[in-house]
C-alpha positions as CSV (number, residue, x, y, z in Angstrom):
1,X,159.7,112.8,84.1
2,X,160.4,115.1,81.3
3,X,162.5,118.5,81.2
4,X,159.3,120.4,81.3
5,X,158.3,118.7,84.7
6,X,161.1,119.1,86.3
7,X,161.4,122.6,85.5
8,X,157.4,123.3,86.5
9,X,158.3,121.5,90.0
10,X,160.6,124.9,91.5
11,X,158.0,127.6,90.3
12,X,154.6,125.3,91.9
13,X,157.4,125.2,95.1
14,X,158.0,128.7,95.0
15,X,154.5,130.0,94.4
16,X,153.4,127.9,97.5
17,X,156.2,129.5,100.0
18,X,155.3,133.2,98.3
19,X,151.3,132.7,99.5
20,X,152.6,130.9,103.0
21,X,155.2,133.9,103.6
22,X,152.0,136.3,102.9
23,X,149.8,134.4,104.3
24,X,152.1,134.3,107.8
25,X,153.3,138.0,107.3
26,X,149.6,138.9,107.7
27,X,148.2,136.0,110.3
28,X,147.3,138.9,112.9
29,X,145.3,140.8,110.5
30,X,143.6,138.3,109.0
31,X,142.8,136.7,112.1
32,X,141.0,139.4,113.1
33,X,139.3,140.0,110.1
34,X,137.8,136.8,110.7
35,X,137.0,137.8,114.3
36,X,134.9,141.0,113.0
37,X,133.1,138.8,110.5
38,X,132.2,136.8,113.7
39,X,131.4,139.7,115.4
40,X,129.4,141.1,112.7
41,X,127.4,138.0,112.0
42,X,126.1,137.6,115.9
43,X,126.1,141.0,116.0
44,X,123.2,141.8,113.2
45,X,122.1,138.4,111.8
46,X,119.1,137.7,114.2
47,X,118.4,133.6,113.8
48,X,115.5,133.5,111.9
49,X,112.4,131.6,113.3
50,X,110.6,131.5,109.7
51,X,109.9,127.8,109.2
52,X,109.0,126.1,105.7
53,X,106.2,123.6,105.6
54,X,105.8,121.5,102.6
55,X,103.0,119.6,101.7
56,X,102.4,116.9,98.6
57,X,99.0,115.9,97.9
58,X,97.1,114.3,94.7
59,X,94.4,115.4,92.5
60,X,91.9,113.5,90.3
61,X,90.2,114.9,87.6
62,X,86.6,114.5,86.8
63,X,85.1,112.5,83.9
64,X,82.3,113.4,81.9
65,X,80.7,111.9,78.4
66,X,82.1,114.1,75.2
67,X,79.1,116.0,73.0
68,X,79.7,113.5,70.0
69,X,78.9,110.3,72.1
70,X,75.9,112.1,73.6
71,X,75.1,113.1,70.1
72,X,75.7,110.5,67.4
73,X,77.3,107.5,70.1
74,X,80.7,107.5,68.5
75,X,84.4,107.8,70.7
76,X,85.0,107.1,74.2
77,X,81.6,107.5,76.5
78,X,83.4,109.4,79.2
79,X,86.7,111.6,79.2
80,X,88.7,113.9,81.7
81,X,87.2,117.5,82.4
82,X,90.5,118.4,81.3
83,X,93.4,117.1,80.2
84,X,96.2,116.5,83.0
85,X,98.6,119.0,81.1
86,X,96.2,121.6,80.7
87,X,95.9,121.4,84.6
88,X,99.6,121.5,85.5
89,X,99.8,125.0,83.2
90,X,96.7,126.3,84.7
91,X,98.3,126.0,88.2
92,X,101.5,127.6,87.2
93,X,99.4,130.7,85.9
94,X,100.1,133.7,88.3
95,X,96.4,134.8,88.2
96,X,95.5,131.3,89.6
97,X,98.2,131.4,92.3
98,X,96.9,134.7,93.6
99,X,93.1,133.7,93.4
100,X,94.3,130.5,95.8
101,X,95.8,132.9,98.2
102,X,93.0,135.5,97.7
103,X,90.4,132.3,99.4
104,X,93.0,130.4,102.0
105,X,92.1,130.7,105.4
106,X,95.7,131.4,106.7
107,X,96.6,132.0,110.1
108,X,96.8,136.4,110.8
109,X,100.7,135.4,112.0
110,X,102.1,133.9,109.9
111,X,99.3,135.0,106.7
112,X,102.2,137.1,105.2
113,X,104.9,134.5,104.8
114,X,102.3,132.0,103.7
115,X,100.9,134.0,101.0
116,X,104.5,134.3,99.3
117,X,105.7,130.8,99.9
118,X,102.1,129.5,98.2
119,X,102.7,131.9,95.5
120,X,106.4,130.8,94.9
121,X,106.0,127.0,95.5
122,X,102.6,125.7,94.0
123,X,103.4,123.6,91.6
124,X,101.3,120.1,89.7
125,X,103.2,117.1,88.0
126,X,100.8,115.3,85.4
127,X,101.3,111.2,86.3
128,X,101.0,108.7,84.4
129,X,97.7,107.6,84.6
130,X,96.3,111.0,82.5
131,X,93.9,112.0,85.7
132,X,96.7,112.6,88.4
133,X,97.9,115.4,89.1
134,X,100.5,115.5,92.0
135,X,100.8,118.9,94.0
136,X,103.3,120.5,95.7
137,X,103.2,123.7,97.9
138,X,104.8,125.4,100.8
139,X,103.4,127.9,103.5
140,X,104.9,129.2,107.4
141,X,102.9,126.1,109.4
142,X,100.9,123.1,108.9
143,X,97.7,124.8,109.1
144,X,98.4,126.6,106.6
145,X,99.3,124.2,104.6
146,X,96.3,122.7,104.8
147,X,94.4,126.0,104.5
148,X,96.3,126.3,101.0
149,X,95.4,123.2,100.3
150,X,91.3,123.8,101.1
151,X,91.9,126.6,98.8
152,X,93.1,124.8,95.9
153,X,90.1,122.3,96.1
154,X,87.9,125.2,96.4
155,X,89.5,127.0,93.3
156,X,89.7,124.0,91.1
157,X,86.1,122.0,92.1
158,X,84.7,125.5,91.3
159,X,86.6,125.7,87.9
160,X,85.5,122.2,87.3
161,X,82.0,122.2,88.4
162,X,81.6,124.7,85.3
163,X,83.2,122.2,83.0
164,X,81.0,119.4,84.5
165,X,77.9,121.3,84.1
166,X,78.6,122.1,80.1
167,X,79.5,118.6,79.7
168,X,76.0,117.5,81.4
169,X,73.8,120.2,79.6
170,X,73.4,118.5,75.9
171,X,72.8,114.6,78.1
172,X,70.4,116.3,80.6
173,X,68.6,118.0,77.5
174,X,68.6,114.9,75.5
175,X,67.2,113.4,78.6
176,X,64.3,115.4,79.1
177,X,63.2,115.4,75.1
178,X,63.5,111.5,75.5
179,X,61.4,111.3,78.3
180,X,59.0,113.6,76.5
181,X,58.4,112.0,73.5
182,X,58.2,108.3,75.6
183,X,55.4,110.5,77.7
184,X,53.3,111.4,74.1
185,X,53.7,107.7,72.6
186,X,52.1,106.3,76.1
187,X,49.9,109.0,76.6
188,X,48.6,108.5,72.8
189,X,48.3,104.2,73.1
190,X,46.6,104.8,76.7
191,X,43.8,107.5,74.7
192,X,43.7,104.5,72.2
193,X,43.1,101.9,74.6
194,X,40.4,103.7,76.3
195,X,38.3,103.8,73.1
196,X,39.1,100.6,72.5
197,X,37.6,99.5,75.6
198,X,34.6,101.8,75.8
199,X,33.8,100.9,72.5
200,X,30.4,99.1,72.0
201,X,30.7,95.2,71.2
202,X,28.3,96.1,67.7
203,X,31.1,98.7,66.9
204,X,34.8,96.7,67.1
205,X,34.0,94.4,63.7
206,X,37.0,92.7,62.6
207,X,37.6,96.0,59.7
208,X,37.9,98.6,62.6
209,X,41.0,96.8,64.5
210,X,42.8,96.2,61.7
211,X,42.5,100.0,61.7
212,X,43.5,100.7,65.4
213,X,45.8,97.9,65.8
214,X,48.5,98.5,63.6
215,X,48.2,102.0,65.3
216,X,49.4,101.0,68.2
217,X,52.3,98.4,67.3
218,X,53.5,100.9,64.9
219,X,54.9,103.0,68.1
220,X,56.6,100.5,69.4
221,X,59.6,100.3,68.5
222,X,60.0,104.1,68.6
223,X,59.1,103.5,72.6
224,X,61.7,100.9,72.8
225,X,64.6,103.0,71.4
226,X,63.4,106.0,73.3
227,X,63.9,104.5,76.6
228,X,67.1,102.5,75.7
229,X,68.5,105.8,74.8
230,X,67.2,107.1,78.5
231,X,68.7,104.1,80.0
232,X,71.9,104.9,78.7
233,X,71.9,108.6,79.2
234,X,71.0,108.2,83.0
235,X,74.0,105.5,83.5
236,X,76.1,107.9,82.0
237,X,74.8,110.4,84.4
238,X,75.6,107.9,87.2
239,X,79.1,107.7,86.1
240,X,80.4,110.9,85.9
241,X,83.0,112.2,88.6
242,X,83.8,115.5,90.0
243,X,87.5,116.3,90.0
244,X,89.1,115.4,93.9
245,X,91.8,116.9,95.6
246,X,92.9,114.6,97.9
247,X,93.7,117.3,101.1
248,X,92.5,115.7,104.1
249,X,95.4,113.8,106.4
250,X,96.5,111.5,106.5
251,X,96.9,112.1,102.2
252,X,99.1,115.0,102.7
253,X,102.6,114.5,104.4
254,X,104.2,117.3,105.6
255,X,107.7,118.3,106.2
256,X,109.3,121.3,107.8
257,X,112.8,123.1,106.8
258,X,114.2,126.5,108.3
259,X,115.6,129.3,106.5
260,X,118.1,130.1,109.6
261,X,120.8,128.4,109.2
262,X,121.0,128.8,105.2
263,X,120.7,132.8,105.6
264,X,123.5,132.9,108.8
265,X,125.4,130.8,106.3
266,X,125.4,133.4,103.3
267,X,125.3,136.1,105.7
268,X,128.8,134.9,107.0
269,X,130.1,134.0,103.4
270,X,129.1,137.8,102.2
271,X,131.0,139.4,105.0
272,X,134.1,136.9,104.8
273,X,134.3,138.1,101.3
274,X,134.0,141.4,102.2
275,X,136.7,141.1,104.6
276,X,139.2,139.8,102.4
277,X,138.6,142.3,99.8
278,X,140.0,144.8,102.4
279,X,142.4,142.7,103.3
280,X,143.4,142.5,99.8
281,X,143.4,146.1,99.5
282,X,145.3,147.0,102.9
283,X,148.1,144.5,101.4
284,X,148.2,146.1,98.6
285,X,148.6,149.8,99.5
286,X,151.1,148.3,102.4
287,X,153.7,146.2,99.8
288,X,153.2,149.2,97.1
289,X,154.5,151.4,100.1
């Protein structure tokens, strides 16, 4: 131990027997400074009976083929209605938040704790798999949770369903003018076929069906890519997905916390401080003195 040490020892000594002298000078007072916190804290702090239920839940989005594979068949036949990202900021948006509150069926008592705690809480984590989102949100009871949860689906499957239905319009158009033009090309060999067949025996000499014949066959093909295109188009149609919120139990778990005992706990800190501030001040006035 050096000279420095040694001389550091005395002054950590004596500053510890200053504080214990105080602190024993003053034991009645600040005993019952801590009494009248105690007093204080049963006296005004009612224990709160506001409960926190949390609920997690998942969400899928929806797939849906892109305009360019509908159009000219290149890129992937089916992507997300929106990418997972996209989502996750979309859910943070106030406006979003408040038109989730706006349609939950809460219950009337606790409705105005809900309302906040959905507000404060909602919150999506894009997963790995780039069409799961997990959710997060908060409200005063279990049904409520739920309720918020209801709401969400609601909000989002109503966002979606527009997306779905833009995605859909060019393949359900495309559909329609296929199914069209495969109606005129059979509608054109049947008129053919009918005069071939009412046609007089004298009249079908070897020069008229090499006329007609070709006629026909010359459609063909066109029919055959017309309906592969259909084919396609209507599988594509089979394979889309709406987005899902997973919000019926058992896919949600929910967990409860209360806010009691955390605001008895500051509620006692605040006035402890504000005790020994007068303490400190009633000390001070008393040794200045």
């Amino acid at each position: 131990m050096d000279q420095n040490d040694t001389d550091l020892a005395p002054d950590a000594r004596s500053v510890v027997q200053f504080i214990a002298r105080r602190v024993w000078a003053f034991k009645w007072l600040i005993g019952c400074a801590a009494l009248v916190v105690a007093a204080l804290v049963f006296a005004f702090d009612r224990p709160s009976t506001t409960e926190v239920w949390t609920g997690k839940s998942k969400l899928t989005i929806g797939m849906a083929p892109p305009l360019p594979f509908v159009l000219q068949r290149s890129g992937p036949p089916l992507v997300p209605l929106e990418a997972a990202r996209g989502l996750v900021a979309r859910m943070s948006a106030q406006d979003f938040k408040d038109k989730v509150v706006s349609r939950a069926a809460f219950d009337p008592k606790t409705a105005s704790s809900s309302k906040g705690m959905v507000v404060s809480s909602l919150r999506g984590i894009a997963l790995d798999s780039g069409r799961d989102v997990a959710v997060e949100l908060s409200a005063g009871s279990p049904g409520d949770v739920q309720a918020a949860f209801a709401a969400l689906a609601a909000e989002i499957g109503e966002l979606h369903g527009e997306l779905l239905k833009r995605y859909l319009q060019p393949l359900r158009a495309q559909i329609e003018d296929a199914n069209a033009r495969v109606a005129l090309i059979e509608k054109a060999n049947e008129s053919l076929n009918e005069r071939l067949l009412s046609a007089e025996s004298s009249d079908r000499n070897r020069a008229g069906l090499a006329i007609v014949t070709p006629s026909i066959t010359a459609t063909l093909p066109a029919w055959g890519q017309l309906k592969d295109l259909i084919q396609v188009d209507e599988n594509l149609l089979r394979l889309t997905e709406p987005t899902v919120v997973w919000s019926a139990p058992p896919m949600v778990s929910i967990a409860s916390r209360s806010v009691g005992t955390l605001r008895q706990s500051l509620t006692a800190g605040f006035l402890m401080l504000v005790a020994i501030g007068l303490l400190t001040l009633a000390t001070g006035r008393r040794a200045k003195s």
